[in-house]
MIFI-854328 format. One line per 3 residues: number of its first residue (from 1); their letters; for each residue x, y, z of N, C-alpha, C. Coordinates in nm, 3 decimals, always signed. Each point is the difference from the previous one (the first is absolute). Layout:
REM residues N
NUM) A) X,Y,Z,X,Y,Z,X,Y,Z; ...
REM end
This chain:
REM residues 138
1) XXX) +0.712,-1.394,+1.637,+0.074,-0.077,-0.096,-0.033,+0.050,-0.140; +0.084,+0.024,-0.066,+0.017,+0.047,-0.156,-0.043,-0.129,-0.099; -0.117,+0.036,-0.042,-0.007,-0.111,-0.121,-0.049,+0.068,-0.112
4) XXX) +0.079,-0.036,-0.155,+0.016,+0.035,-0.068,-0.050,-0.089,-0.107; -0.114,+0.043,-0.060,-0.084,-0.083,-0.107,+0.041,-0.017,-0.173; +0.105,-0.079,-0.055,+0.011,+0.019,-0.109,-0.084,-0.041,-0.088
7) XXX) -0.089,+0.040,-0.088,-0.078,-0.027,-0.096,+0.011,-0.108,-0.089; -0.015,-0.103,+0.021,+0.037,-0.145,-0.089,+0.096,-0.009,-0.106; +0.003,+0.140,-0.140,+0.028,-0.008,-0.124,+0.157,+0.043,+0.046
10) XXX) +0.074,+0.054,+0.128,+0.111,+0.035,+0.026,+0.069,-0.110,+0.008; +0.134,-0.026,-0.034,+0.110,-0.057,+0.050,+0.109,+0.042,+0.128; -0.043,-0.060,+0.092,+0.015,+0.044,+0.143,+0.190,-0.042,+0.011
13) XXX) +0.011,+0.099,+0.000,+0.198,-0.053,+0.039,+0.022,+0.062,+0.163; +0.128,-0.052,+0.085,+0.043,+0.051,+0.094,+0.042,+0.139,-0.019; +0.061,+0.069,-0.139,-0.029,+0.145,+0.003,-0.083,+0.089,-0.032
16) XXX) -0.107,-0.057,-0.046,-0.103,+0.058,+0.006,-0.069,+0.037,+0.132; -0.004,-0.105,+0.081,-0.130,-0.049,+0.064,+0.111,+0.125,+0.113; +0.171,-0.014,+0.008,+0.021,+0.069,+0.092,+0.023,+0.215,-0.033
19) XXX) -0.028,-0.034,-0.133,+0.027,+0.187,-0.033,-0.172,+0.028,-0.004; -0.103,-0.033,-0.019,-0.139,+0.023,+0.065,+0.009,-0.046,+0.145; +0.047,-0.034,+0.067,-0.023,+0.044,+0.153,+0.131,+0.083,+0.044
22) XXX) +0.053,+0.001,-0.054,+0.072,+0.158,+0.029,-0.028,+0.126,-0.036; -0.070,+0.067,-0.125,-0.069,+0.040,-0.053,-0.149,+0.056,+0.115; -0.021,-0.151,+0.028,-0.137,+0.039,+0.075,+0.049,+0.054,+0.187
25) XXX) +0.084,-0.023,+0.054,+0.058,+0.030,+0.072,+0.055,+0.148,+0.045; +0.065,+0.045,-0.133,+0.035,+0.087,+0.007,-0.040,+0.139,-0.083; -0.157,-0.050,-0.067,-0.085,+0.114,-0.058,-0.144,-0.041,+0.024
28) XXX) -0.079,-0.083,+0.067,-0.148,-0.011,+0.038,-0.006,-0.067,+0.142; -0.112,-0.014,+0.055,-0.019,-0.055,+0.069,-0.119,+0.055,+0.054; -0.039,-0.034,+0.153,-0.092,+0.016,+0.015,-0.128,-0.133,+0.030
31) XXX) +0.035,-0.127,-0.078,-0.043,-0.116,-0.071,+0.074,-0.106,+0.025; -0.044,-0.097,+0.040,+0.076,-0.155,-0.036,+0.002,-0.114,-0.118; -0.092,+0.098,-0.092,-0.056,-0.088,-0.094,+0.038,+0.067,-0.139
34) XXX) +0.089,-0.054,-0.080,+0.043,+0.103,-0.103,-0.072,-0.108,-0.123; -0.049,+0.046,-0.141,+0.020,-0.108,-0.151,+0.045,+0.067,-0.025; +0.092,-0.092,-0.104,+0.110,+0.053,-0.140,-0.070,-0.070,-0.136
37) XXX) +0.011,+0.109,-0.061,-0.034,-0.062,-0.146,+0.136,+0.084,-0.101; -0.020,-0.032,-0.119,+0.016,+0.015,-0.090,-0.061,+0.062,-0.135; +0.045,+0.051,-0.070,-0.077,+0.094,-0.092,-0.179,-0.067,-0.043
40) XXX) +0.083,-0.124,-0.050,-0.181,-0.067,-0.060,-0.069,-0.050,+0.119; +0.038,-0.031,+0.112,-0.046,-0.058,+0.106,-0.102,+0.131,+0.101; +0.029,+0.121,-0.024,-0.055,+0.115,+0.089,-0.123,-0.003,-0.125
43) XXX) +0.054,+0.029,-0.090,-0.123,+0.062,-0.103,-0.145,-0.098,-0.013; +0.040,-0.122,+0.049,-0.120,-0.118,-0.067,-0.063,+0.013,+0.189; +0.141,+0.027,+0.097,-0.115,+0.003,+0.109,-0.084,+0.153,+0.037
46) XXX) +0.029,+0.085,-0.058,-0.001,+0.120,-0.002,-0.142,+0.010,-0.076; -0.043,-0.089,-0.116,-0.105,+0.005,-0.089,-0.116,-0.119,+0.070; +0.075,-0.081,+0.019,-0.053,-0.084,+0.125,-0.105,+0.056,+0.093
49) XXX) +0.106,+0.082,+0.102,-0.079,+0.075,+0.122,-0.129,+0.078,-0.025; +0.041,+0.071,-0.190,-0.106,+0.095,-0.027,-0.087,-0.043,-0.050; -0.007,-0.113,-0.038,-0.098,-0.086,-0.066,-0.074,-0.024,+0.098
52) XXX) +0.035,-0.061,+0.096,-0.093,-0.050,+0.152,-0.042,+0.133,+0.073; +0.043,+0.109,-0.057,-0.068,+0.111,+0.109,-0.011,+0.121,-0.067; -0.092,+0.002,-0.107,-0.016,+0.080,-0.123,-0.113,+0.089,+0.075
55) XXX) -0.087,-0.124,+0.050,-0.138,+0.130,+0.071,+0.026,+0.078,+0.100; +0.179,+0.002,+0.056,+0.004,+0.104,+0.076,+0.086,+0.141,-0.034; +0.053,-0.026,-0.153,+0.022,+0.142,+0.002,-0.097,+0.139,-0.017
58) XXX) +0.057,+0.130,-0.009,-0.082,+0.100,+0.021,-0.150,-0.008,-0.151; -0.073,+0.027,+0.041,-0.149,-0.039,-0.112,+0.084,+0.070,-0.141; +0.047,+0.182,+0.022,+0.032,+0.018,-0.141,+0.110,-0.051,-0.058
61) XXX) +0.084,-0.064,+0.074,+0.081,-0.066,-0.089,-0.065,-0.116,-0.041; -0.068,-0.118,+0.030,-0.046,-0.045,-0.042,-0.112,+0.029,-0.154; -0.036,+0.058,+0.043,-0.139,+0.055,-0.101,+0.119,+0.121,-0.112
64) XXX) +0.088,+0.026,+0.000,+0.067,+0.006,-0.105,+0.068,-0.100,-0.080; +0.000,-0.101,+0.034,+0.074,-0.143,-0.077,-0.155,-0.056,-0.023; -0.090,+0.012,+0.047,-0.148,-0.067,-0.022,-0.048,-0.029,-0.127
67) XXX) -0.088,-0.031,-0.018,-0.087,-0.035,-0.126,-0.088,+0.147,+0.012; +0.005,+0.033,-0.145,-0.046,+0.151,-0.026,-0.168,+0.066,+0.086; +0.014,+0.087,+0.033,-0.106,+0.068,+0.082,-0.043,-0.061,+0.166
70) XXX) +0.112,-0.083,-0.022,+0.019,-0.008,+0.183,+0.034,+0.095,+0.087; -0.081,+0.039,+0.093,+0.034,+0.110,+0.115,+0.046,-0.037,+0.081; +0.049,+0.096,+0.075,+0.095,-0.008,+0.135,-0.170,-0.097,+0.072
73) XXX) -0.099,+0.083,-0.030,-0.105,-0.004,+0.144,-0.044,-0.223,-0.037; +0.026,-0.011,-0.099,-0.055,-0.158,-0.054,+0.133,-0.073,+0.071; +0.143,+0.062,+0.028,+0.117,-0.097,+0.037,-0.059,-0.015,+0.148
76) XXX) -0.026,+0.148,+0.038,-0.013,-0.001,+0.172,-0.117,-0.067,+0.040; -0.110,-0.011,-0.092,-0.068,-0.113,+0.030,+0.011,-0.146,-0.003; +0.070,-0.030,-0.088,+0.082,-0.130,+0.020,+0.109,-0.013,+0.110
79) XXX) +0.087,+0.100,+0.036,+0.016,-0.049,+0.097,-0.013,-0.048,+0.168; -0.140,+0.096,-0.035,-0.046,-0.069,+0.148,+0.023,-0.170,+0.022; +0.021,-0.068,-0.132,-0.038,-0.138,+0.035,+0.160,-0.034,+0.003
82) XXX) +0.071,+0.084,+0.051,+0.160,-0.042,+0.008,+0.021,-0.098,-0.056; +0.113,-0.094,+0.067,+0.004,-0.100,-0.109,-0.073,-0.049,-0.098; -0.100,-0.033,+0.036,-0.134,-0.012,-0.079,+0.020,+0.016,-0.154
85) XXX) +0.030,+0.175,+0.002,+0.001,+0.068,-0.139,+0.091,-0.053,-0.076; +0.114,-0.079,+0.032,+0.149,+0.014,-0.066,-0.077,-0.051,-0.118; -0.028,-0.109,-0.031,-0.024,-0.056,-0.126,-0.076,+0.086,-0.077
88) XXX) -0.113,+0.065,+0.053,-0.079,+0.089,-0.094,+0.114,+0.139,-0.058; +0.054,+0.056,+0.106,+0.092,+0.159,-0.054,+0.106,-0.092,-0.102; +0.067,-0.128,+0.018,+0.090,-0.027,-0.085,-0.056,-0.035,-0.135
91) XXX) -0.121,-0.080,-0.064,-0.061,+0.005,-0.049,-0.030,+0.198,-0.083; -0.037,+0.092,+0.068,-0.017,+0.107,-0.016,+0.117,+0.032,-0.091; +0.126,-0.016,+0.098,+0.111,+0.055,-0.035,+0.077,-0.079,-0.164
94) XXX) -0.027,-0.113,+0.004,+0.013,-0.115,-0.118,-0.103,+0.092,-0.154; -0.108,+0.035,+0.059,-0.045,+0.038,-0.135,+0.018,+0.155,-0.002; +0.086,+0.098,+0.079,-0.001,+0.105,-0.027,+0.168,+0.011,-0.097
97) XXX) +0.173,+0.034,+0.117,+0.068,+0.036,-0.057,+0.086,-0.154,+0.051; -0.057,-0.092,+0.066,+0.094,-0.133,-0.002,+0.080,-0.001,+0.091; +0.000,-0.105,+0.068,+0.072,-0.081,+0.156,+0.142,+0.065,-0.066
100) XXX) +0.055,-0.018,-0.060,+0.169,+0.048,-0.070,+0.042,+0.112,+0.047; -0.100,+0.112,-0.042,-0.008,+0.149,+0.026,-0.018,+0.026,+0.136; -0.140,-0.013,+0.036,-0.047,-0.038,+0.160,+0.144,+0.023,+0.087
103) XXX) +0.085,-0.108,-0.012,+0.088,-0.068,+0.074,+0.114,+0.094,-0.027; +0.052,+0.042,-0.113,+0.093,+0.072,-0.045,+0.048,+0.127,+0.071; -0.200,+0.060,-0.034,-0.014,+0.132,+0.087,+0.016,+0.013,+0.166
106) XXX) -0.044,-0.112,+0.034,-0.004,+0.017,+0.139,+0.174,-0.002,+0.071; +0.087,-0.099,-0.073,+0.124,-0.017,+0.022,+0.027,+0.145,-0.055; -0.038,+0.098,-0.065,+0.137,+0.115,-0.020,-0.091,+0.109,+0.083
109) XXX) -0.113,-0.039,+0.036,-0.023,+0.099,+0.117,+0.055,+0.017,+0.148; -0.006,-0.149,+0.046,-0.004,-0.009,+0.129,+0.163,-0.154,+0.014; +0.042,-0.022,-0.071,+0.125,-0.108,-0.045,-0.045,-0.137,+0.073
112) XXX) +0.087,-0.095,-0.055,-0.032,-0.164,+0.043,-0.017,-0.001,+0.192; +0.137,+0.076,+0.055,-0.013,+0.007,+0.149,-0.134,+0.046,+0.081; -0.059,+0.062,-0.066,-0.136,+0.032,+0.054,-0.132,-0.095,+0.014
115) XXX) +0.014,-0.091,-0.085,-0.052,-0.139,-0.043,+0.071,-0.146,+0.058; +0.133,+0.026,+0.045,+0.061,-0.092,+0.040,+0.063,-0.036,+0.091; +0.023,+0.136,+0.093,+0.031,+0.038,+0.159,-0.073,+0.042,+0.103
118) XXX) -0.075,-0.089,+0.072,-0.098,+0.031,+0.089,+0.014,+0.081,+0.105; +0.170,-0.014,+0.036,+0.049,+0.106,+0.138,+0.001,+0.138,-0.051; +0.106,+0.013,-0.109,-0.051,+0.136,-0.013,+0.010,+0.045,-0.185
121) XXX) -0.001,-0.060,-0.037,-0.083,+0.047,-0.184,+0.142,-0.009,-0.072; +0.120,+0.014,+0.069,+0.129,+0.015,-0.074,+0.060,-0.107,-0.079; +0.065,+0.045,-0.126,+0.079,-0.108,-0.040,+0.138,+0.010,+0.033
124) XXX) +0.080,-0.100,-0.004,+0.146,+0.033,-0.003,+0.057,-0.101,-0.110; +0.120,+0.062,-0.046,+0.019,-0.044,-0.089,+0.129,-0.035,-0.024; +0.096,-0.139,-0.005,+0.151,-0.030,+0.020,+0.048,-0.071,-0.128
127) XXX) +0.119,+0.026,-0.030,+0.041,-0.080,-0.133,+0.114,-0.070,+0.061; -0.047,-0.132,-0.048,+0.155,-0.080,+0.020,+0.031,-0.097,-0.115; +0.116,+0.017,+0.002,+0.053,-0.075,-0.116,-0.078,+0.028,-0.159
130) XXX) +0.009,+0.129,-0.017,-0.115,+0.013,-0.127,-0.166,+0.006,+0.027; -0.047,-0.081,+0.113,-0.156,-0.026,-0.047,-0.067,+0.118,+0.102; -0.100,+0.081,+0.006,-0.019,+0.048,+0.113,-0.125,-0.069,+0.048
133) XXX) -0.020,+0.033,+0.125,-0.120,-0.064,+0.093,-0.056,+0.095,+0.073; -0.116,-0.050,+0.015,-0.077,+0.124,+0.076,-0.057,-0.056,+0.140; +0.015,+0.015,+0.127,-0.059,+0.041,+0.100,-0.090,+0.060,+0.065
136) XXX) -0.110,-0.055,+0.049,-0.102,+0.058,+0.074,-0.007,-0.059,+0.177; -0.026,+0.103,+0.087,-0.040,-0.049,+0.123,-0.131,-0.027,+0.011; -0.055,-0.099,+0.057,-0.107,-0.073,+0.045,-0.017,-0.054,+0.137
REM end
């Protein structure tokens, strides 16, 4: 069964709700579990996700947004304590180049779908009626 998660801040119409499952029908799958967001709605969960899981990206990216003379070898020691670390590397990252940047960079490296599609990292992306929306499988 197809269920299709609209993100609260959407206004859900019968053509919407039916040109995203046509859309998903006839370009993804794989998944029974799709969210839709919207421009501001991906980005806040997108900063969201990275906020809650900061101690797992790669050490030098981290320790380049860091607080000055942080090493790769001081991230990878923090993250042994996986979750653990998040608060300390974000903290790190707060007094080096800032959660803003942090977040910025990681979205034009690797994009929101990689952060927001658990099946497989992709975004998709549909415009209707003017607004576009974005799609992830989950």
């Amino acid at each position: 069964m197809l269920t299709i998660n609209f993100n609260a801040g959407i206004e859900v119409t019968d053509e919407l709700e039916q040109a995203v499952e046509a859309y998903i029908n006839e370009n993804m799958g794989g998944t029974d579990w799709y969210d839709v967001h919207n421009e501001d709605s991906r980005m806040d969960a997108t900063r969201e996700y990275i906020e809650e899981n900061a101690w797992a990206f790669n050490a030098w990216f981290i320790a380049n947004h860091a607080s000055e003379g942080v090493t790769t070898d001081v991230i990878e020691i923090l993250q042994e304590k996986c979750e653990g670390a998040n608060e300390a590397i974000l903290q790190l990252i707060e007094g080096g180049s800032g959660l803003d940047e942090f977040v910025e960079n990681a979205v034009n490296f690797d994009g929101c779908g990689h952060f927001l599609s658990e099946y497989d990292g992709q975004e998709h992306e549909i415009e209707i009626d003017g607004e576009v929306y974005y799609i992830y499988a989950n």
